[in-house]
N, CA, C, O and CB atoms as a CASP TS submission, in Angstrom:
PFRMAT TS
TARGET T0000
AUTHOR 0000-0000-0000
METHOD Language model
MODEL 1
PARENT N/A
ATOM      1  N   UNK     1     247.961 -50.909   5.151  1.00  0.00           N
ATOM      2  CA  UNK     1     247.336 -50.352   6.340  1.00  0.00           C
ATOM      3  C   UNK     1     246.293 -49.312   5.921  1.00  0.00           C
ATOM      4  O   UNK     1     246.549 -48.401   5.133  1.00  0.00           O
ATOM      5  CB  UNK     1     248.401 -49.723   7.281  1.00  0.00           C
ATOM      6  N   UNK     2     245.089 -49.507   6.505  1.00  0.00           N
ATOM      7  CA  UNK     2     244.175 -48.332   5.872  1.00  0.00           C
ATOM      8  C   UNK     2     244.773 -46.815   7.239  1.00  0.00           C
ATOM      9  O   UNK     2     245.467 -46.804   8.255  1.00  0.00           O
ATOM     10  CB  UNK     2     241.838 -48.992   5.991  1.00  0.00           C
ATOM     11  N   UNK     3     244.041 -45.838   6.492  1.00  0.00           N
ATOM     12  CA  UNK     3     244.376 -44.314   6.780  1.00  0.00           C
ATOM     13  C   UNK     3     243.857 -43.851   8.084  1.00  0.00           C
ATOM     14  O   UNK     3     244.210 -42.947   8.841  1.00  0.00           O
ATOM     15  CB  UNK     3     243.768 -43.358   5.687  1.00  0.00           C
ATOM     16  N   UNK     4     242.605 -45.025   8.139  1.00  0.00           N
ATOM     17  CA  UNK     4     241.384 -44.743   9.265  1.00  0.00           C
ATOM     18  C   UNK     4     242.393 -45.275  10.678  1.00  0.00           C
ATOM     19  O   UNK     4     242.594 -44.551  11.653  1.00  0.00           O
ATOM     20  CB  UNK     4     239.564 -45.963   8.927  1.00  0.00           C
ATOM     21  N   UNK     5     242.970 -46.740  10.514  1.00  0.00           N
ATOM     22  CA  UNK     5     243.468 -47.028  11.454  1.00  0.00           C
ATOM     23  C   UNK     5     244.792 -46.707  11.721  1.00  0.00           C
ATOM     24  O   UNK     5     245.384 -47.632  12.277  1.00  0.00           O
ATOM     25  CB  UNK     5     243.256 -48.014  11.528  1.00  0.00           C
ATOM     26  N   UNK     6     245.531 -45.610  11.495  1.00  0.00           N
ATOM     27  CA  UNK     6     246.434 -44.543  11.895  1.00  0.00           C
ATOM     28  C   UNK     6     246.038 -43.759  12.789  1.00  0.00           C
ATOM     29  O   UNK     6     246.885 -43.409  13.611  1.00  0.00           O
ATOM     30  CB  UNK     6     246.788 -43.797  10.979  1.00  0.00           C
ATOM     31  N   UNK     7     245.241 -43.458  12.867  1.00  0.00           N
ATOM     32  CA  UNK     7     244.331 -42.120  13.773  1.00  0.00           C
ATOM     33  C   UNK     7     243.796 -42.333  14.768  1.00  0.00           C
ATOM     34  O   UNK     7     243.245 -41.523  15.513  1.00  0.00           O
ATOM     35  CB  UNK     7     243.215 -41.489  13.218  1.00  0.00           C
ATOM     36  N   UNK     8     243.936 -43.782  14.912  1.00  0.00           N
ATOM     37  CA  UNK     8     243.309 -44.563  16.225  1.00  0.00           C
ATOM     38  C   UNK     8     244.443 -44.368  17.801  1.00  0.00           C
ATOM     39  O   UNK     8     244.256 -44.156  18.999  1.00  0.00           O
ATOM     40  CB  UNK     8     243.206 -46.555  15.674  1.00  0.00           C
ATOM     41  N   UNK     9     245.710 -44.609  16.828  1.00  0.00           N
ATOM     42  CA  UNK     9     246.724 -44.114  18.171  1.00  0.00           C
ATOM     43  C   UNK     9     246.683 -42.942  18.497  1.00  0.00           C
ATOM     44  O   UNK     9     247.477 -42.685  19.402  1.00  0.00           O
ATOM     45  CB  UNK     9     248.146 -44.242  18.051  1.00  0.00           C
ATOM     46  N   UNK    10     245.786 -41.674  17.968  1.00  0.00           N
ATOM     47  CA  UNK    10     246.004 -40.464  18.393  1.00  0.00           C
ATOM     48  C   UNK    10     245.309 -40.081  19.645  1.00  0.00           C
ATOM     49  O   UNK    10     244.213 -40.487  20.033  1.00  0.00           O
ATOM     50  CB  UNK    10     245.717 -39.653  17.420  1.00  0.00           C
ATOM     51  N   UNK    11     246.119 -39.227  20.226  1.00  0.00           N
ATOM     52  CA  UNK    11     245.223 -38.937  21.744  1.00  0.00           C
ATOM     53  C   UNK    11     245.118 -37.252  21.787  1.00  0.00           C
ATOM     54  O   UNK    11     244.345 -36.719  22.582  1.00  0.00           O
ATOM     55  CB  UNK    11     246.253 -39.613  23.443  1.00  0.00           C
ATOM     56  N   UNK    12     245.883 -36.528  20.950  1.00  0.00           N
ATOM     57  CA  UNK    12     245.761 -35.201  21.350  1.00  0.00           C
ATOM     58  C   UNK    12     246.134 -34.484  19.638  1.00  0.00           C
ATOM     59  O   UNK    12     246.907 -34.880  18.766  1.00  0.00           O
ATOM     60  CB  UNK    12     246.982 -34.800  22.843  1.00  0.00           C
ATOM     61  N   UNK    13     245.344 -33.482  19.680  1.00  0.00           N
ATOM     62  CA  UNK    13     245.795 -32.361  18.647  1.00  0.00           C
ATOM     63  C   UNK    13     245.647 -31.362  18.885  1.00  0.00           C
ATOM     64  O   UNK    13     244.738 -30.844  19.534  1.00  0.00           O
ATOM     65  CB  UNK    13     245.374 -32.290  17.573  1.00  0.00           C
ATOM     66  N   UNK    14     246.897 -30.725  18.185  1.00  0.00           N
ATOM     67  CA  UNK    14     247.557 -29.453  18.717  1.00  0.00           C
ATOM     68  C   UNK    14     247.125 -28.191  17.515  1.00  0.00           C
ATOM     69  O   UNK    14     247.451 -28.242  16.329  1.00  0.00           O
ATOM     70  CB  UNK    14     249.448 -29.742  18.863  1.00  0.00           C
ATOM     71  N   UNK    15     246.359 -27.134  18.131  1.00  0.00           N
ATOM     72  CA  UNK    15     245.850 -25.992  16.876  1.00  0.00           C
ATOM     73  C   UNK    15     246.089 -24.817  17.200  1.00  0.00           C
ATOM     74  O   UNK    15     245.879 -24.515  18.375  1.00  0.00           O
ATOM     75  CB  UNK    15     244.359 -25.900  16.495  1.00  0.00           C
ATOM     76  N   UNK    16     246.533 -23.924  16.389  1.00  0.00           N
ATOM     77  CA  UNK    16     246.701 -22.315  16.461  1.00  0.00           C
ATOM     78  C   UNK    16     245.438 -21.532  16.298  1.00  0.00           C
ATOM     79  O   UNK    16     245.349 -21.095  15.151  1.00  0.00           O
ATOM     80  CB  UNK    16     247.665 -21.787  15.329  1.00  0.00           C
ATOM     81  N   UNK    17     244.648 -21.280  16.903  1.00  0.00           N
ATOM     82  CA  UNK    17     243.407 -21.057  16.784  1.00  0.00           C
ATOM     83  C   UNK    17     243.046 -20.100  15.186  1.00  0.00           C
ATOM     84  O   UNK    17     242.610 -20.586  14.142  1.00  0.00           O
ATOM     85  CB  UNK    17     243.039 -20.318  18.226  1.00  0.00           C
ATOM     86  N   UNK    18     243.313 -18.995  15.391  1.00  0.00           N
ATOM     87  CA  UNK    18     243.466 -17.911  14.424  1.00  0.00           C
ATOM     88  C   UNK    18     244.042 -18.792  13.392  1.00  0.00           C
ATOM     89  O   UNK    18     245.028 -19.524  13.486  1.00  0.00           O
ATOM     90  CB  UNK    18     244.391 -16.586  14.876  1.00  0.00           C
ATOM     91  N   UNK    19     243.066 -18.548  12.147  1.00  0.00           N
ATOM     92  CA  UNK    19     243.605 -19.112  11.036  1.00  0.00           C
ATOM     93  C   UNK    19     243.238 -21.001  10.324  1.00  0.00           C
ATOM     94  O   UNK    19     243.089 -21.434   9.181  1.00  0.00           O
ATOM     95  CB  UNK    19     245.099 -18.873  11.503  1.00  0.00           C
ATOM     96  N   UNK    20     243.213 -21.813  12.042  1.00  0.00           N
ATOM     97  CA  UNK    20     242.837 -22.593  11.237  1.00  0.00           C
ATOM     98  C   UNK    20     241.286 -23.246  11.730  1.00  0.00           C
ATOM     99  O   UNK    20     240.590 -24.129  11.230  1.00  0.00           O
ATOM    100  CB  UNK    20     243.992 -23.519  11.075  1.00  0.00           C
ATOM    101  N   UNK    21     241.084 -22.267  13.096  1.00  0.00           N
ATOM    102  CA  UNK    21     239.363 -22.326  13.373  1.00  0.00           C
ATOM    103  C   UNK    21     238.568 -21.515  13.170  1.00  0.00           C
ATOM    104  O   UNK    21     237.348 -21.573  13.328  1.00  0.00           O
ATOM    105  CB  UNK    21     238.939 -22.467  14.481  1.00  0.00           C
ATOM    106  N   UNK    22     239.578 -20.215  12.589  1.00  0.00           N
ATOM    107  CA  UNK    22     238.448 -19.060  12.454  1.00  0.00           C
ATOM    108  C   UNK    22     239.184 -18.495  11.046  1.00  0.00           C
ATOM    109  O   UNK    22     240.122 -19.040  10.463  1.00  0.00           O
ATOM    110  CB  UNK    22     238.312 -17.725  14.005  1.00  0.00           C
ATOM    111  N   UNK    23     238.502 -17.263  10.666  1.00  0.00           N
ATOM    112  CA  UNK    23     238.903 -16.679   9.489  1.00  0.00           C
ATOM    113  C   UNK    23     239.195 -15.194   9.211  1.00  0.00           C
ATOM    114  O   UNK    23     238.973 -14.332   8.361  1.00  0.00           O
ATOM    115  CB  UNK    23     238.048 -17.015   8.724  1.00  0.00           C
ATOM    116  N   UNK    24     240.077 -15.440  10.888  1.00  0.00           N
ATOM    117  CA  UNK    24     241.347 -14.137  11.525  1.00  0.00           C
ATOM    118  C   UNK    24     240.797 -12.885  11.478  1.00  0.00           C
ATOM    119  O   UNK    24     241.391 -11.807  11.497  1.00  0.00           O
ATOM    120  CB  UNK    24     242.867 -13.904  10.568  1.00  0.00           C
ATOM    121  N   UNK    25     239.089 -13.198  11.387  1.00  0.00           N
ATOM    122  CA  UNK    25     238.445 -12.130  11.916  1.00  0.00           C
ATOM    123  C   UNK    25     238.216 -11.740  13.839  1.00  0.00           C
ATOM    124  O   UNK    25     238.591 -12.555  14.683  1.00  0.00           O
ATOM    125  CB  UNK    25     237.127 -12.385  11.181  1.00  0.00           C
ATOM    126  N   UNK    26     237.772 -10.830  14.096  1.00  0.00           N
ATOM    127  CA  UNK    26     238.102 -10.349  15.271  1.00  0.00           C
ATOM    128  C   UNK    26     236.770  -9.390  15.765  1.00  0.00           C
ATOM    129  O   UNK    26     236.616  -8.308  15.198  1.00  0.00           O
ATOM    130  CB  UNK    26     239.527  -9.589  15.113  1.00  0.00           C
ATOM    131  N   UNK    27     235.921  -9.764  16.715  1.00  0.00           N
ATOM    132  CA  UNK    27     234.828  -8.822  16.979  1.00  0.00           C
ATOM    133  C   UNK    27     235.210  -7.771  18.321  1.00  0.00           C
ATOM    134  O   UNK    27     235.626  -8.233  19.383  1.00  0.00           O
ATOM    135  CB  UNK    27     233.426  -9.769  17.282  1.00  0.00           C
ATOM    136  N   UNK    28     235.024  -6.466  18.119  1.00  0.00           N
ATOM    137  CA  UNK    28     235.130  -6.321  19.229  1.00  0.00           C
ATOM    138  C   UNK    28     233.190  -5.770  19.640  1.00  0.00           C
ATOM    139  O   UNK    28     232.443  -4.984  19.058  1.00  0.00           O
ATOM    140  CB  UNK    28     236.559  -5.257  19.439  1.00  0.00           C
ATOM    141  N   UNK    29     233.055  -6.370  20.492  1.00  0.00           N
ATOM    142  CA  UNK    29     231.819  -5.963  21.492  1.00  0.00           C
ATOM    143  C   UNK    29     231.895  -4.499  22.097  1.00  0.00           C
ATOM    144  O   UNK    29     232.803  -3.676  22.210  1.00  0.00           O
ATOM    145  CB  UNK    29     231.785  -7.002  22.805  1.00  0.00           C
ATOM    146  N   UNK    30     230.630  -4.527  22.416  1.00  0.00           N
ATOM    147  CA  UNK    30     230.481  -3.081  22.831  1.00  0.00           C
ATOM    148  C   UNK    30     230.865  -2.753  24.469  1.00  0.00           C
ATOM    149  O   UNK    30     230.644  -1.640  24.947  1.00  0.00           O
ATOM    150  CB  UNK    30     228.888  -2.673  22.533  1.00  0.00           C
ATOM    151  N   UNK    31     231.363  -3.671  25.126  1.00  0.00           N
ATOM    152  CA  UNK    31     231.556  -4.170  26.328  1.00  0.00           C
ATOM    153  C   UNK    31     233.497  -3.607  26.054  1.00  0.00           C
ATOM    154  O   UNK    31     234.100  -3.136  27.018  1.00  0.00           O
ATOM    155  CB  UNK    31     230.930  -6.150  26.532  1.00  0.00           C
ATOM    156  N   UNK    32     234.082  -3.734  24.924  1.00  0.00           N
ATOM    157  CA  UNK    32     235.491  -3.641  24.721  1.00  0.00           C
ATOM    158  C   UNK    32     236.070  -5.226  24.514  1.00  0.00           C
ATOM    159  O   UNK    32     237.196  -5.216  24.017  1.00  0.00           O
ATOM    160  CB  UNK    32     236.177  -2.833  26.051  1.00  0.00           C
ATOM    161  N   UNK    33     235.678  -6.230  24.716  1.00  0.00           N
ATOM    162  CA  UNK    33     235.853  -7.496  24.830  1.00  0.00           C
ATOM    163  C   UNK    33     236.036  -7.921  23.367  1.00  0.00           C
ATOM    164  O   UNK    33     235.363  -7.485  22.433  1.00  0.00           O
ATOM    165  CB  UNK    33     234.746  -8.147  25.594  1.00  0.00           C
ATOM    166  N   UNK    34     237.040  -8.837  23.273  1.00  0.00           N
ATOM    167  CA  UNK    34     236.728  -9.486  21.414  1.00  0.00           C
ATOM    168  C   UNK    34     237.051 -10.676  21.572  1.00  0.00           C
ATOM    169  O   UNK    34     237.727 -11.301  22.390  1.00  0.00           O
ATOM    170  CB  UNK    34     237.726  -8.889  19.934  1.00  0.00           C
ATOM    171  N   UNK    35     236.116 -11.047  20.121  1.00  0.00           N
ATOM    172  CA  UNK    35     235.261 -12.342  20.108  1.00  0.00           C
ATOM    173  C   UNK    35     235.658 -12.750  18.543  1.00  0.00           C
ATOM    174  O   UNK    35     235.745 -12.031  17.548  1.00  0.00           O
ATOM    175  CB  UNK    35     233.382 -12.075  20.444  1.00  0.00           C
ATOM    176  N   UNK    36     235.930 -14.633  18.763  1.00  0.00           N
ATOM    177  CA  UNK    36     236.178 -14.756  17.221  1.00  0.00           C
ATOM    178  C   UNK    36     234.746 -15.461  16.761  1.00  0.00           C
ATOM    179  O   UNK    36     233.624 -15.516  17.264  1.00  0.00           O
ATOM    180  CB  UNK    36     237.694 -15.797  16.798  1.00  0.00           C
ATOM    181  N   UNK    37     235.417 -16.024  15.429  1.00  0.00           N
ATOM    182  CA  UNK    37     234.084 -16.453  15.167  1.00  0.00           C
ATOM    183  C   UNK    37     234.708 -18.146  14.461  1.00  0.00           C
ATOM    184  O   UNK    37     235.819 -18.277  13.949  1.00  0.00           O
ATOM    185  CB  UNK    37     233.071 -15.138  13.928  1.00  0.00           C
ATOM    186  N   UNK    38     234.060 -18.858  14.556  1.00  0.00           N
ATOM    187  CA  UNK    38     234.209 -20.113  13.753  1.00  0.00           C
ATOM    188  C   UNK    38     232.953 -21.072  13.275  1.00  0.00           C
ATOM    189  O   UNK    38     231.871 -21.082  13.862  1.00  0.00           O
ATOM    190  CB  UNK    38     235.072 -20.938  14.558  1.00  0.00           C
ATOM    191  N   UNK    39     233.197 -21.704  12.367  1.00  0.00           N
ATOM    192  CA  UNK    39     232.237 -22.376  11.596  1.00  0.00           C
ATOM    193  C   UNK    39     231.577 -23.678  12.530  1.00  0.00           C
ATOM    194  O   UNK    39     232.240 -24.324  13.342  1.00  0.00           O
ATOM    195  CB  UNK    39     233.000 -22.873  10.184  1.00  0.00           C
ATOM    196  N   UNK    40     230.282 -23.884  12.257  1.00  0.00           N
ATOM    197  CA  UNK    40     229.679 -24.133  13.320  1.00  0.00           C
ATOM    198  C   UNK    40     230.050 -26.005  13.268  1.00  0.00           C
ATOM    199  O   UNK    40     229.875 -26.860  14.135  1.00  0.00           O
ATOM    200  CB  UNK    40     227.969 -23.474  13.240  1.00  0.00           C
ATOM    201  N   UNK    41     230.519 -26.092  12.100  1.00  0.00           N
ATOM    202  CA  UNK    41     230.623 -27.974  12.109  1.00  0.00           C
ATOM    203  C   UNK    41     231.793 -28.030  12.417  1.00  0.00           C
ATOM    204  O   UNK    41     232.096 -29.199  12.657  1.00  0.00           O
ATOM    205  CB  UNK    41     230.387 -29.001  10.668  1.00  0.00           C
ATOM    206  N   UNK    42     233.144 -26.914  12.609  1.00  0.00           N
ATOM    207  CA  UNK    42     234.552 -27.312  13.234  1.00  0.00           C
ATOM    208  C   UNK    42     233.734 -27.532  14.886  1.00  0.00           C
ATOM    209  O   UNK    42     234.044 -28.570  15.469  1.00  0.00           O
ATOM    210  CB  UNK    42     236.098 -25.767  13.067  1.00  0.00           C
ATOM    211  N   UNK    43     233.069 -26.906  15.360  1.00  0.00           N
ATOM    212  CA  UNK    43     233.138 -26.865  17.081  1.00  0.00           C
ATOM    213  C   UNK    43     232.242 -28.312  16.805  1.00  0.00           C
ATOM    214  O   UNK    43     232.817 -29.275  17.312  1.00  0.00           O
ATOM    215  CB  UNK    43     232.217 -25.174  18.245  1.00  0.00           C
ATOM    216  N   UNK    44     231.095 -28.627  16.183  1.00  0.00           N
ATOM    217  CA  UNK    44     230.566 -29.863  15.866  1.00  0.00           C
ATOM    218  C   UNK    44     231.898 -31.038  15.922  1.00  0.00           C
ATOM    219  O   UNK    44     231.940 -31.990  16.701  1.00  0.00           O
ATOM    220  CB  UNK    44     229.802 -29.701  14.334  1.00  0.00           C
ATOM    221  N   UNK    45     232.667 -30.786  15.163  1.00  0.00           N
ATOM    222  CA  UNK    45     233.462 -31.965  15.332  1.00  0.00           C
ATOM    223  C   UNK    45     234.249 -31.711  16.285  1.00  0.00           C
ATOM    224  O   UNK    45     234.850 -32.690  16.728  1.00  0.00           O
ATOM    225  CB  UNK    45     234.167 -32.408  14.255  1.00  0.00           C
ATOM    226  N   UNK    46     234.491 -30.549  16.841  1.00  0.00           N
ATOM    227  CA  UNK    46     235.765 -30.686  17.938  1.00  0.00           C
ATOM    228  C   UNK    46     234.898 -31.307  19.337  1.00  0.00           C
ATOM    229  O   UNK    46     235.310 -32.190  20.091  1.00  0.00           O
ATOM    230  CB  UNK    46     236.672 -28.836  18.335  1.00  0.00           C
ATOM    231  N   UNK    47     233.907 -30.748  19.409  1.00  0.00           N
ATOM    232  CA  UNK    47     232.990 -31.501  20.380  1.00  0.00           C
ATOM    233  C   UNK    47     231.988 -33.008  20.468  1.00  0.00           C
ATOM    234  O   UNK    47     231.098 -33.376  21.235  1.00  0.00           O
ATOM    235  CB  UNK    47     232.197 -30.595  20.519  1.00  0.00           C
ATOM    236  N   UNK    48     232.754 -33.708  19.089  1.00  0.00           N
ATOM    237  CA  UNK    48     232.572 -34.661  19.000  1.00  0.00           C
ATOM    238  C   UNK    48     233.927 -35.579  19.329  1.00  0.00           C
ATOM    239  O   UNK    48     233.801 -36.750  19.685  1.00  0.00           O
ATOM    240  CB  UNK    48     231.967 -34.671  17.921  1.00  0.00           C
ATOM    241  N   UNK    49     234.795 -35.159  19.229  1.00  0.00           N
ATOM    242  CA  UNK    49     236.132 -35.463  19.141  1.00  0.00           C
ATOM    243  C   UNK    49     236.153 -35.682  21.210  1.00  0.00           C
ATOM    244  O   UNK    49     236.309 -36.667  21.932  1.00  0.00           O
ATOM    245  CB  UNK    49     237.257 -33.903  18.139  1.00  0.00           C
ATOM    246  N   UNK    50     235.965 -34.537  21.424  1.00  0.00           N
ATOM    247  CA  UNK    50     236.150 -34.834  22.989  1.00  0.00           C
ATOM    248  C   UNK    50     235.563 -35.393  23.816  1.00  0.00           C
ATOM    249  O   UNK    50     235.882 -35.482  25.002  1.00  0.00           O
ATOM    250  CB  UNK    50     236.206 -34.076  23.593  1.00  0.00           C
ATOM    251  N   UNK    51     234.064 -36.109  22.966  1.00  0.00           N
ATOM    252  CA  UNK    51     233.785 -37.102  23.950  1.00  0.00           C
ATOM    253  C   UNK    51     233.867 -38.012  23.324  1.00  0.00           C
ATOM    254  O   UNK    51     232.811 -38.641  23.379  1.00  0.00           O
ATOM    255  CB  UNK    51     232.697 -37.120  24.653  1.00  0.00           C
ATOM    256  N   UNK    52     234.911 -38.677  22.434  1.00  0.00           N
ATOM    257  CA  UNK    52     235.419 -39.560  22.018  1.00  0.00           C
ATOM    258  C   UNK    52     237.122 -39.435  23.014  1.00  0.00           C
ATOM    259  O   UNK    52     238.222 -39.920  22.748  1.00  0.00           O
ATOM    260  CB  UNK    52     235.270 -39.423  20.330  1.00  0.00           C
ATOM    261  N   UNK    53     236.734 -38.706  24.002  1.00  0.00           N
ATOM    262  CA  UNK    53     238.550 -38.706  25.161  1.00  0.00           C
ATOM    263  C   UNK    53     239.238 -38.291  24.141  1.00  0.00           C
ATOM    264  O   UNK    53     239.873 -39.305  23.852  1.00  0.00           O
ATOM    265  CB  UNK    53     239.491 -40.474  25.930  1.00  0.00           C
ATOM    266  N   UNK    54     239.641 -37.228  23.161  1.00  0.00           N
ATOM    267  CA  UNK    54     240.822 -37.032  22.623  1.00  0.00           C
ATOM    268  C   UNK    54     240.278 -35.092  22.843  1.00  0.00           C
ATOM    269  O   UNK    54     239.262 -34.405  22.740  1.00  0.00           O
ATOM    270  CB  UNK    54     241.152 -37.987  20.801  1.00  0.00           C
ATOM    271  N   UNK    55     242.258 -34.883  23.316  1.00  0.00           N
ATOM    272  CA  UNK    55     242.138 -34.207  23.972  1.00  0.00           C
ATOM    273  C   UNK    55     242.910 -32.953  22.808  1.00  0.00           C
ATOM    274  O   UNK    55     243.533 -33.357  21.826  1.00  0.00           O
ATOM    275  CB  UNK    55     242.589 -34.715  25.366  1.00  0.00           C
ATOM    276  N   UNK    56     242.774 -31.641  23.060  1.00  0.00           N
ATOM    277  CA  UNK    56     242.966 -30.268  22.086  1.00  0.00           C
ATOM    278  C   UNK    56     243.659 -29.666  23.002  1.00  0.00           C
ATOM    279  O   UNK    56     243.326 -29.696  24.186  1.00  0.00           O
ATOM    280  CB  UNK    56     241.626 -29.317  21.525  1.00  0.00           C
ATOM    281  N   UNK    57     244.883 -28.943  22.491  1.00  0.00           N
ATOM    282  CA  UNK    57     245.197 -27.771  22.938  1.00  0.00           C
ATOM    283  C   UNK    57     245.441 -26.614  22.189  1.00  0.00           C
ATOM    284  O   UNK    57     246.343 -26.705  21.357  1.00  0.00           O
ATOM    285  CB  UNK    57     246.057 -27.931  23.552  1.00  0.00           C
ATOM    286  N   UNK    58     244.864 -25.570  22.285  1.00  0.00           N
ATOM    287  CA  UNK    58     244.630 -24.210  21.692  1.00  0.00           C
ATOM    288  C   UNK    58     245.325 -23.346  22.579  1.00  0.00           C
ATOM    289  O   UNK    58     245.335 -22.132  22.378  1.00  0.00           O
ATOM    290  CB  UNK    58     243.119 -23.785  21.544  1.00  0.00           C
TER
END
């Protein structure tokens, strides 16, 4: 069985944000508000991922 067609039954993945989208840094704004930060090809693929219908929960 190839590796590719395992991943085909998947419909949802499940992530802890802190840690494995960002790098558990923490902004706070001048507003008091905080803001993370993540690498710009994870949201690239996560927003490729969802209009391929597979769905994230954070």
């Amino acid at each position: 069985m190839n590796i590719l067609s395992s991943f085909k039954q998947v419909t949802t993945f499940i992530f802890d944000v802190d840690g494995v989208l960002t790098d558990g840094r923490v902004l706070v704004l001048e507003s008091g508000e905080m803001a993370r930060t993540m690498n710009v090809k994870d949201g690239y693929a996560l927003q490729l991922a969802i209009k391929k219908a597979i769905r994230f929960l954070l």
